[in-house]
PDB file of N, H, CA, C and O in Angstrom:
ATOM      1  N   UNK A   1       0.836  -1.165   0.000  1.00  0.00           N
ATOM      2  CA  UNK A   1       0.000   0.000   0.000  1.00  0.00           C
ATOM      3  C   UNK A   1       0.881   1.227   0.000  1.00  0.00           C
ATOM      4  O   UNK A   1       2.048   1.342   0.376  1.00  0.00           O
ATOM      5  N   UNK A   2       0.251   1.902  -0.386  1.00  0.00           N
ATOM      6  H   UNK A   2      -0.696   1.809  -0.691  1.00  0.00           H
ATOM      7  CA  UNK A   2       1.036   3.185  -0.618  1.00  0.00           C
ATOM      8  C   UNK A   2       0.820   4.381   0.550  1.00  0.00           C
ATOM      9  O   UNK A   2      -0.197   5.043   0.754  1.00  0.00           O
ATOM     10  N   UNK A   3       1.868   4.426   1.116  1.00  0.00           N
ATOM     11  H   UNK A   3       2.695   3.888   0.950  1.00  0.00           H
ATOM     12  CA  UNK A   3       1.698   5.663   2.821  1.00  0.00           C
ATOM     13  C   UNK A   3       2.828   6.754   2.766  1.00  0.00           C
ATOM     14  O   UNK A   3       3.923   6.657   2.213  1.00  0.00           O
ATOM     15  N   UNK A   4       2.389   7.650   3.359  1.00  0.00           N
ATOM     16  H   UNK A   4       1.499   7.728   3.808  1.00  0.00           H
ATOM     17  CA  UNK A   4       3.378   8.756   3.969  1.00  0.00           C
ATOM     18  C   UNK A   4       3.004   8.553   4.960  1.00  0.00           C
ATOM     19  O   UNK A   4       1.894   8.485   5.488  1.00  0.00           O
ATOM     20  N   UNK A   5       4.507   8.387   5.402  1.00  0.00           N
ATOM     21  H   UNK A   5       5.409   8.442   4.973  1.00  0.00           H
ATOM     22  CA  UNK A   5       4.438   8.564   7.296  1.00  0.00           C
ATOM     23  C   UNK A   5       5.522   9.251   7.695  1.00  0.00           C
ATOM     24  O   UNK A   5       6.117  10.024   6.945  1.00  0.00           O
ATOM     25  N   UNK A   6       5.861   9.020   8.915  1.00  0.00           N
ATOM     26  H   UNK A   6       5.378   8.391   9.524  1.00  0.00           H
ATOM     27  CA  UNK A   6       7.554   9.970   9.786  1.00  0.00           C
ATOM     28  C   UNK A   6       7.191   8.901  11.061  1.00  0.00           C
ATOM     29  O   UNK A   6       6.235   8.290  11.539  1.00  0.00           O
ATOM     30  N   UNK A   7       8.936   9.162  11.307  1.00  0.00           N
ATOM     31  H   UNK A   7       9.713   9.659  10.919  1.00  0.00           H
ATOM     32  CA  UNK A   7       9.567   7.845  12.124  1.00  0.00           C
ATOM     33  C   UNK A   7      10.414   8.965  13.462  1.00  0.00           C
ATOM     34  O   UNK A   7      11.243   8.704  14.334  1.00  0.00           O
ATOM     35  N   UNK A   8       9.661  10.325  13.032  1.00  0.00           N
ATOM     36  H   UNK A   8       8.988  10.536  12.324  1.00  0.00           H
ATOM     37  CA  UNK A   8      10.357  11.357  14.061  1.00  0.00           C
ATOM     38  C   UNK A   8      10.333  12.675  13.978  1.00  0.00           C
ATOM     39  O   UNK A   8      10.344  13.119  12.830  1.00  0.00           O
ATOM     40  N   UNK A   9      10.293  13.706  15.157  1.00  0.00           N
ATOM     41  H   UNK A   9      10.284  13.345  16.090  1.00  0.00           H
ATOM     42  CA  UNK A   9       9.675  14.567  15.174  1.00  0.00           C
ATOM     43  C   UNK A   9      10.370  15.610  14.255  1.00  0.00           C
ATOM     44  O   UNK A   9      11.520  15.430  13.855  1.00  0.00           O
ATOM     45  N   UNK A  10       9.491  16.924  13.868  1.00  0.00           N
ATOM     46  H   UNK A  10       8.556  17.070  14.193  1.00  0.00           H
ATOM     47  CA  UNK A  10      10.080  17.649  13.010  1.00  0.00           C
ATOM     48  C   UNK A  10       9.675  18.472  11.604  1.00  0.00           C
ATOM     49  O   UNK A  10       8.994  17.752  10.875  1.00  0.00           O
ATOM     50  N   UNK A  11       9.825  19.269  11.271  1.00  0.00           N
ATOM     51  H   UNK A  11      10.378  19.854  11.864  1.00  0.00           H
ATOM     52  CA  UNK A  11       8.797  19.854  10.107  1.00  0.00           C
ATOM     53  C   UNK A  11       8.697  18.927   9.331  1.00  0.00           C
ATOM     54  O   UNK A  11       9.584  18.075   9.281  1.00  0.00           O
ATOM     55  N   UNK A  12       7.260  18.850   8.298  1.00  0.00           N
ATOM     56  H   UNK A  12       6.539  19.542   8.338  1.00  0.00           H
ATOM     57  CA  UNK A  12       7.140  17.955   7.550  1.00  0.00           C
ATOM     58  C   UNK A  12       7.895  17.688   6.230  1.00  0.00           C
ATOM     59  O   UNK A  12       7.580  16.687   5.587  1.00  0.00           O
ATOM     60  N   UNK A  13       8.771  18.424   5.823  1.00  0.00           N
ATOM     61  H   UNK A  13       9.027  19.238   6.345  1.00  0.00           H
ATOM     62  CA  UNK A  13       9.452  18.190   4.598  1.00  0.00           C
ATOM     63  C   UNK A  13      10.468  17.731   4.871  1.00  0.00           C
ATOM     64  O   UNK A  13      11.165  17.367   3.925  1.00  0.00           O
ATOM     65  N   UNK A  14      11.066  17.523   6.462  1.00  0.00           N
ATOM     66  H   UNK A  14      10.499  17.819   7.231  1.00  0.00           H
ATOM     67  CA  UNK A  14      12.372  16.797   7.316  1.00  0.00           C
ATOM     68  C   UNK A  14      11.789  15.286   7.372  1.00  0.00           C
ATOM     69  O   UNK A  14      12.596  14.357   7.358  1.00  0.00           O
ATOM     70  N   UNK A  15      10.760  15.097   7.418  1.00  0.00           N
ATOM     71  H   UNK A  15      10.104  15.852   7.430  1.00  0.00           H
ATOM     72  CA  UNK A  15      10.561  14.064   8.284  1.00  0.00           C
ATOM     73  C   UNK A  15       9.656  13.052   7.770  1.00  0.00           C
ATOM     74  O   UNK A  15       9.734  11.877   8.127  1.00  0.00           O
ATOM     75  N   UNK A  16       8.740  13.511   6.883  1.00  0.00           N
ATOM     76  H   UNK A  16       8.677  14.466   6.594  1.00  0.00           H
ATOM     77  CA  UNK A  16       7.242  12.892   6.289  1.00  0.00           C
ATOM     78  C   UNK A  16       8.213  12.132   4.748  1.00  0.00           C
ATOM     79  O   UNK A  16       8.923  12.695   3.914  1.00  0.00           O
ATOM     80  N   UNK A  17       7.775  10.502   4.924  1.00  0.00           N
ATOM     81  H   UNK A  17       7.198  10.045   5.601  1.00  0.00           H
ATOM     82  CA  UNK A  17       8.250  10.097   3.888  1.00  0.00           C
ATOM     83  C   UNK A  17       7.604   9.418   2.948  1.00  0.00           C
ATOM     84  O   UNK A  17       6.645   8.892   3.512  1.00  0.00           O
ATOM     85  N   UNK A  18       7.608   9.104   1.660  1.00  0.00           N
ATOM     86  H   UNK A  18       8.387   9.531   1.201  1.00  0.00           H
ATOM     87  CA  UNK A  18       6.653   8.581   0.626  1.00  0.00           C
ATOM     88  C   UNK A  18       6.939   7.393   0.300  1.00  0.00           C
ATOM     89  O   UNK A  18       7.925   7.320  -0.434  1.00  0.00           O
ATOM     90  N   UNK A  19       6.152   5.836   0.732  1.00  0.00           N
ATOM     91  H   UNK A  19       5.352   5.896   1.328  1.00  0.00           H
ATOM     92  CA  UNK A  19       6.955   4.802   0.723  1.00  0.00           C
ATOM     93  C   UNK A  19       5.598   3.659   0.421  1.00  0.00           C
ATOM     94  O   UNK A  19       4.404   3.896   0.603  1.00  0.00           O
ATOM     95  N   UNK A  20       6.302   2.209  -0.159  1.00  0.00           N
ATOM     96  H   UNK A  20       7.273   2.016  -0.307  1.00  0.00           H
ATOM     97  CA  UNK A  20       5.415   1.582  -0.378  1.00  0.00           C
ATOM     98  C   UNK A  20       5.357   0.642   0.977  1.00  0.00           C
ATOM     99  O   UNK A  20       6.484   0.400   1.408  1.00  0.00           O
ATOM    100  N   UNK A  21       4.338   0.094   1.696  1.00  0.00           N
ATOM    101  H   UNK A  21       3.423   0.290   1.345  1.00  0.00           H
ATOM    102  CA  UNK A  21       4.414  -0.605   2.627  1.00  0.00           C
ATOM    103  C   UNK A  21       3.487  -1.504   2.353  1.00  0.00           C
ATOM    104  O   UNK A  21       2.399  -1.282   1.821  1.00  0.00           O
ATOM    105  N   UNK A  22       4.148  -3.095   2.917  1.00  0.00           N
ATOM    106  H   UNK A  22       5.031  -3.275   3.349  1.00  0.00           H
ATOM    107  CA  UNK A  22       3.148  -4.192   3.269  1.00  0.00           C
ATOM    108  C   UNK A  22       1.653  -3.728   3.554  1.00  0.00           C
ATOM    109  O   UNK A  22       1.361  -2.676   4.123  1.00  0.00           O
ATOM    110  N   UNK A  23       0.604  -4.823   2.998  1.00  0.00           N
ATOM    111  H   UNK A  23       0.842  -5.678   2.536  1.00  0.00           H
ATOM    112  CA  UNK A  23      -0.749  -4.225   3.079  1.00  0.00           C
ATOM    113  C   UNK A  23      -0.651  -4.997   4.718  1.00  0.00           C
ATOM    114  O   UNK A  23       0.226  -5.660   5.272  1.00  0.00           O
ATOM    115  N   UNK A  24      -2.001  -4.531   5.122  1.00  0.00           N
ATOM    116  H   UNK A  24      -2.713  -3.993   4.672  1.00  0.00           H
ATOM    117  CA  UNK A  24      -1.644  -5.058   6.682  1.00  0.00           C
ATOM    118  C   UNK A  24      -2.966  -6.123   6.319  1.00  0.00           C
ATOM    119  O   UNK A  24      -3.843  -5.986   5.467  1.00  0.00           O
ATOM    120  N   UNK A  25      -2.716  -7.365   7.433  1.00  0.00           N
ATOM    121  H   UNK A  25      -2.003  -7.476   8.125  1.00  0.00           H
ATOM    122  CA  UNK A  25      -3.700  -8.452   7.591  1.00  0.00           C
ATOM    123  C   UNK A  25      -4.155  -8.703   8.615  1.00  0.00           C
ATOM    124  O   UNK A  25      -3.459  -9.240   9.477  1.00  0.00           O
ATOM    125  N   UNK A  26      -5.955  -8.272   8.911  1.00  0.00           N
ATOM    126  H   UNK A  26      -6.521  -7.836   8.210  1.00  0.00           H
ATOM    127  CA  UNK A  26      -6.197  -8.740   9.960  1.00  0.00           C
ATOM    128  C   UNK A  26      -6.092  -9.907  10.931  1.00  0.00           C
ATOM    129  O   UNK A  26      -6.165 -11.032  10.437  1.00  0.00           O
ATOM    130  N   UNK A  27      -5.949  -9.803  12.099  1.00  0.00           N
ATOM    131  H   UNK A  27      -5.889  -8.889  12.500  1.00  0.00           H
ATOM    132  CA  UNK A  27      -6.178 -10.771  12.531  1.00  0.00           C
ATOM    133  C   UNK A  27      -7.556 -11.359  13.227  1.00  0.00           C
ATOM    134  O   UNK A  27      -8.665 -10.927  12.913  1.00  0.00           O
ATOM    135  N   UNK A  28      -7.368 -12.317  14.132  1.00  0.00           N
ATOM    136  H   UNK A  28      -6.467 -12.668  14.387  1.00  0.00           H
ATOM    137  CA  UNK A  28      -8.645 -12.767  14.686  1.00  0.00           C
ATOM    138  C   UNK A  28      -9.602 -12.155  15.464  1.00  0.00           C
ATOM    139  O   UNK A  28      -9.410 -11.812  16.631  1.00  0.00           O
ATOM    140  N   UNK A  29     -10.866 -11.975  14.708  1.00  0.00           N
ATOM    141  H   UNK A  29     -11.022 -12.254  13.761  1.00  0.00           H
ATOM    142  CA  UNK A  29     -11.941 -10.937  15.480  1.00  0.00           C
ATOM    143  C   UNK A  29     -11.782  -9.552  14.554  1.00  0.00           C
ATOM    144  O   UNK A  29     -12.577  -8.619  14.669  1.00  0.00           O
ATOM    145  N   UNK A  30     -10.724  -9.537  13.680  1.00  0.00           N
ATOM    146  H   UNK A  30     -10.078 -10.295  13.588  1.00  0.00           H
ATOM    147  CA  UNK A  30     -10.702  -7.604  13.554  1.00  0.00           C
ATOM    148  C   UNK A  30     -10.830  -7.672  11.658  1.00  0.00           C
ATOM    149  O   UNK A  30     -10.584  -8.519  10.799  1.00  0.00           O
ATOM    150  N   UNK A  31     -11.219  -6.624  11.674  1.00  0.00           N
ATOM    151  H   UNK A  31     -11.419  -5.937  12.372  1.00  0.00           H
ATOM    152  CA  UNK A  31     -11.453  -6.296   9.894  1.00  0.00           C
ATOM    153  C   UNK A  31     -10.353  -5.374   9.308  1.00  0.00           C
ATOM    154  O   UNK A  31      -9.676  -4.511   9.867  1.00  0.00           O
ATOM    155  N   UNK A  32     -10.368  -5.870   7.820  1.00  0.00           N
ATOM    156  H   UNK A  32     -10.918  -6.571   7.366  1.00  0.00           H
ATOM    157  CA  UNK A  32      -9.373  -4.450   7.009  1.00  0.00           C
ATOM    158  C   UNK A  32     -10.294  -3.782   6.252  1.00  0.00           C
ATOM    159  O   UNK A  32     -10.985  -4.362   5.413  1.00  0.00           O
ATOM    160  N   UNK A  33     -10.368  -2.516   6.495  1.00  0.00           N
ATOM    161  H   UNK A  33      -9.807  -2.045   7.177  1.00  0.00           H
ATOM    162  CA  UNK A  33     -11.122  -1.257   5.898  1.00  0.00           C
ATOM    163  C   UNK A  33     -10.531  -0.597   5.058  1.00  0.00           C
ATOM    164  O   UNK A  33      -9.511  -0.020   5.434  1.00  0.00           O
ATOM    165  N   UNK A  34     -10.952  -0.460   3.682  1.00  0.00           N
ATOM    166  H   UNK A  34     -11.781  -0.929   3.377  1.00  0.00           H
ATOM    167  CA  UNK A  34     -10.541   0.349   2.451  1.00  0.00           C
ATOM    168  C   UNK A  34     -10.843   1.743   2.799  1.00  0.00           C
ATOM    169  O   UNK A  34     -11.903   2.306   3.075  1.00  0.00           O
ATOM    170  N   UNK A  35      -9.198   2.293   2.682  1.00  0.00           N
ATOM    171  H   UNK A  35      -8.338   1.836   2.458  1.00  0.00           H
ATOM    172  CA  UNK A  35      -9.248   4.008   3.038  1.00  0.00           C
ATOM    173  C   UNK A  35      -9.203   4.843   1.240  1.00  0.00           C
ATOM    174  O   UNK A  35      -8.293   4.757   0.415  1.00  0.00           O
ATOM    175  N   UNK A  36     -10.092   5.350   1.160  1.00  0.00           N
ATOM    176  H   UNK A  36     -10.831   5.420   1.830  1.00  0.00           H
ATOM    177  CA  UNK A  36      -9.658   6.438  -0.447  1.00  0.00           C
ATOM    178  C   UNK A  36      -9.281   7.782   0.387  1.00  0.00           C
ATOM    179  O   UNK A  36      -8.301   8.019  -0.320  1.00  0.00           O
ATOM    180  N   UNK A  37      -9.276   8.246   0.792  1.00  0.00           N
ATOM    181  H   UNK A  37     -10.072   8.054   1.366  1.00  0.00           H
ATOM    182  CA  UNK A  37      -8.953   9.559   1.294  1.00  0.00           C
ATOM    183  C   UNK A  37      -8.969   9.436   2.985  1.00  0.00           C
ATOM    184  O   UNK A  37      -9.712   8.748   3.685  1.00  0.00           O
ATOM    185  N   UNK A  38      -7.719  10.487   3.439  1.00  0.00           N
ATOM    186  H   UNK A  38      -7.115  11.046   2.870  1.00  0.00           H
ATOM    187  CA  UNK A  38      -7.946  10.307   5.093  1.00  0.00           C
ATOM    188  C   UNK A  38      -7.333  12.092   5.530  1.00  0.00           C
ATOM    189  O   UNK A  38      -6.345  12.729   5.165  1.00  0.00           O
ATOM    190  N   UNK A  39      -8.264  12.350   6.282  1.00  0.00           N
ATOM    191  H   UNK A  39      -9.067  11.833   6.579  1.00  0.00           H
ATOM    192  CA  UNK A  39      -7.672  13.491   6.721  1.00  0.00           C
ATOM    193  C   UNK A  39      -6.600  13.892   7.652  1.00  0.00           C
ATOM    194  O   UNK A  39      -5.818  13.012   8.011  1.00  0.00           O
ATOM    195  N   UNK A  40      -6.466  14.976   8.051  1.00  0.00           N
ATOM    196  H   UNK A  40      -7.101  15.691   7.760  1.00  0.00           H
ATOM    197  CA  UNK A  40      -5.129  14.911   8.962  1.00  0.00           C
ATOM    198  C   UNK A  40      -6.103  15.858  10.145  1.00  0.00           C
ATOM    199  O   UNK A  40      -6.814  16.854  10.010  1.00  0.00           O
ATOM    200  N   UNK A  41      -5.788  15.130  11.158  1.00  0.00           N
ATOM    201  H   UNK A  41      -5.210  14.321  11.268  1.00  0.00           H
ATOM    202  CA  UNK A  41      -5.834  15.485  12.525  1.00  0.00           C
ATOM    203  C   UNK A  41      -4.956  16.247  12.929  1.00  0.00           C
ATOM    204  O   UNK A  41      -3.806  15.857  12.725  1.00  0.00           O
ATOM    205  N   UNK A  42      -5.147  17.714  13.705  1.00  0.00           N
ATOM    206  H   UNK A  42      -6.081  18.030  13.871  1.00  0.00           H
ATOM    207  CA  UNK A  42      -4.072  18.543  14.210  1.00  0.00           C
ATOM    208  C   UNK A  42      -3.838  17.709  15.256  1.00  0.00           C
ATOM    209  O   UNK A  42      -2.721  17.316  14.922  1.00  0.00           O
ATOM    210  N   UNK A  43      -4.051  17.201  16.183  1.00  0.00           N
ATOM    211  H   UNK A  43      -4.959  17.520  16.454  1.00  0.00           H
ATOM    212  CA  UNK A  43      -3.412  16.109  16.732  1.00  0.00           C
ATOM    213  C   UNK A  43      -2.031  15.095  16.668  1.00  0.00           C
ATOM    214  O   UNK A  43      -1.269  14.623  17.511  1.00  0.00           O
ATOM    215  N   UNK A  44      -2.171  15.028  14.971  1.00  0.00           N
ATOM    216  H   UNK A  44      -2.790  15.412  14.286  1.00  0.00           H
ATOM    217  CA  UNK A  44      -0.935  14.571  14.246  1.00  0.00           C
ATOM    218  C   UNK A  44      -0.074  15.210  14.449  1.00  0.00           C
ATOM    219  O   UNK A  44       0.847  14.985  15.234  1.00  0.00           O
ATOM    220  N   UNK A  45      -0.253  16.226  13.686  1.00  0.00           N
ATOM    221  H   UNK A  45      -1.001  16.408  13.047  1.00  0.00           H
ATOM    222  CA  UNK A  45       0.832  17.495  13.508  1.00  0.00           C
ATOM    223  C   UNK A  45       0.996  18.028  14.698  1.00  0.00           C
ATOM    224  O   UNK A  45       1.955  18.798  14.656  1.00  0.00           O
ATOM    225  N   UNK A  46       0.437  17.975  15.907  1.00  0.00           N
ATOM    226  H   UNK A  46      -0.342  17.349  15.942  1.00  0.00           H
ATOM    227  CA  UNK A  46       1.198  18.384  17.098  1.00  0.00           C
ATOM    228  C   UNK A  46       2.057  17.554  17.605  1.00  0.00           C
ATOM    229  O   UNK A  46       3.089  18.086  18.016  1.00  0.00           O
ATOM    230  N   UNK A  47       1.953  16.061  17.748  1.00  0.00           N
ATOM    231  H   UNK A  47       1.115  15.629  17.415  1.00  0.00           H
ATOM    232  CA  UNK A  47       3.043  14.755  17.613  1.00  0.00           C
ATOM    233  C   UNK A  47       3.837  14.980  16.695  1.00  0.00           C
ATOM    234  O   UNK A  47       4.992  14.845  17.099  1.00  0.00           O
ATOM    235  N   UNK A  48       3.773  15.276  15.588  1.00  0.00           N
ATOM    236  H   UNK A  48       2.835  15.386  15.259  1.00  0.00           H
ATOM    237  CA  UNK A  48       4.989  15.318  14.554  1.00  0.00           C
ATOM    238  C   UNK A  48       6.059  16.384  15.133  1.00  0.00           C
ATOM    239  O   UNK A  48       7.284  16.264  15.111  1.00  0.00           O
ATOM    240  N   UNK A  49       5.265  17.502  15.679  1.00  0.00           N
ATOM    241  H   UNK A  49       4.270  17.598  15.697  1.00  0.00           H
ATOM    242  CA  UNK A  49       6.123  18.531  15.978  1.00  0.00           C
ATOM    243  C   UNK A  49       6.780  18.585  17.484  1.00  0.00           C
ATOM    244  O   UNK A  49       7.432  19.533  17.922  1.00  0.00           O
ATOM    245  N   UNK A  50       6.521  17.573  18.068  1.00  0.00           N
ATOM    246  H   UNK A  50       5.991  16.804  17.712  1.00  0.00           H
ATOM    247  CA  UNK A  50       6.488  17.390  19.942  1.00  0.00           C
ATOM    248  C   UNK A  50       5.976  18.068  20.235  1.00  0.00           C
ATOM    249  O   UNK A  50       6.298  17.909  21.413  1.00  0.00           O
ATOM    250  N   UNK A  51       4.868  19.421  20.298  1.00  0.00           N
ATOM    251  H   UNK A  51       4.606  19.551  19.342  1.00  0.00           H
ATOM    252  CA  UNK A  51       4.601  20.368  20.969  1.00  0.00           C
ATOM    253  C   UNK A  51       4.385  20.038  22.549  1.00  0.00           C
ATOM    254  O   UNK A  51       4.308  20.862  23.460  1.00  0.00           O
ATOM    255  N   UNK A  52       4.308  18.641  22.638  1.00  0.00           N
ATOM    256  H   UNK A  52       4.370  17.971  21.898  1.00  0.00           H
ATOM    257  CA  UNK A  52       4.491  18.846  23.821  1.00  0.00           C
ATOM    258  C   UNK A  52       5.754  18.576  24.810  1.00  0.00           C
ATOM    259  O   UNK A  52       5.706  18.224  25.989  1.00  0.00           O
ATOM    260  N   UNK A  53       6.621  18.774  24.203  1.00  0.00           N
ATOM    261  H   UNK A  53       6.660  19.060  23.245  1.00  0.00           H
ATOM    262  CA  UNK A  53       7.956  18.260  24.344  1.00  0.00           C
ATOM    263  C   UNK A  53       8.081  16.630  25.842  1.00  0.00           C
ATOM    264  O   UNK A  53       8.583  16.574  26.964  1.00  0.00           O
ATOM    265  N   UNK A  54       7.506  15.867  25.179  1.00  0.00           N
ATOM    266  H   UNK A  54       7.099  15.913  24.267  1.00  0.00           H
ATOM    267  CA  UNK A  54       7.347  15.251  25.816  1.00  0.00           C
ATOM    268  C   UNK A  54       9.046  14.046  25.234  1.00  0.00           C
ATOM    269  O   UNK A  54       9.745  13.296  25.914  1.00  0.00           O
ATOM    270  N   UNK A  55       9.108  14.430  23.666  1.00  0.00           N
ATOM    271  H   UNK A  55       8.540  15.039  23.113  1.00  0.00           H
ATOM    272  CA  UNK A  55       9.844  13.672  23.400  1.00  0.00           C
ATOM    273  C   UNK A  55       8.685  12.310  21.850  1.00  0.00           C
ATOM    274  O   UNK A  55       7.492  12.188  21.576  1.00  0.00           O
ATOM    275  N   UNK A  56       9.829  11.729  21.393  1.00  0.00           N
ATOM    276  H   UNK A  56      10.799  11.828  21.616  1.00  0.00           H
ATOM    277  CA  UNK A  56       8.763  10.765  20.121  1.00  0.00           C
ATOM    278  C   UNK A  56       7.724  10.135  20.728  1.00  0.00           C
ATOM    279  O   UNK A  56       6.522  10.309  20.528  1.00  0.00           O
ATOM    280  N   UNK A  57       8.486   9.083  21.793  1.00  0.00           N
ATOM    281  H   UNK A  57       9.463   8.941  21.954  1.00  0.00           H
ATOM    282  CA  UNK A  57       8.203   7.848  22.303  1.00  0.00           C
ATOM    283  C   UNK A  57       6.873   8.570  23.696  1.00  0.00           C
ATOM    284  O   UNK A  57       7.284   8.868  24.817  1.00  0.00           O
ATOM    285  N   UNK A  58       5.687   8.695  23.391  1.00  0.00           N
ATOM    286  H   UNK A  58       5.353   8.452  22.481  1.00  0.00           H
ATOM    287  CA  UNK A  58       5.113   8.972  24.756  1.00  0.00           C
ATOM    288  C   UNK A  58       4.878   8.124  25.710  1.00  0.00           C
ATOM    289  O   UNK A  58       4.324   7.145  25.211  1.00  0.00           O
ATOM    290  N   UNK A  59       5.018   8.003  26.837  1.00  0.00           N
ATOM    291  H   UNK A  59       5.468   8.799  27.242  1.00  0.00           H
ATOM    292  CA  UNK A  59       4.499   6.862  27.853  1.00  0.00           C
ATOM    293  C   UNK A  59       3.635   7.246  28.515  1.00  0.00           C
ATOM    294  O   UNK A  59       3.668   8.427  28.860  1.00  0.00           O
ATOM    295  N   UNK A  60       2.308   6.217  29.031  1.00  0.00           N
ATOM    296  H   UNK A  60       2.281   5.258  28.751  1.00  0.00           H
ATOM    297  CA  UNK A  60       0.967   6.297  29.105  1.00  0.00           C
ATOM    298  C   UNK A  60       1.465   5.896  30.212  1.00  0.00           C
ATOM    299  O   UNK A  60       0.727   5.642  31.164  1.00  0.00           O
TER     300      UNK A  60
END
């Protein structure tokens, strides 16, 4: 499947990459859902950017 993602914090033209990845396979009990379009959550982009300087890795 075809994704942009980032592996770390940082403006998006540092960090956001264009890559082909394994389709994913559900497992037991769970479904795979066909995405055509997905929006972006400022949520994201505040993780991309640490705003909360918490650091990549958050712990719950």
């Amino acid at each position: 499947m075809l994704a942009i993602h980032y592996t770390g914090t940082g403006r998006a033209a540092g960090v956001l990459t264009h890559a082909e990845l394994p389709d994913p396979h559900p497992g037991p009990g769970e479904v795979r859902v066909r995405v055509h379009f997905s929006g972006i959550n400022p949520g994201d982009t505040k993780k991309r950017l640490d705003w909360s300087a918490t650091g990549w890795r958050t712990r719950w």
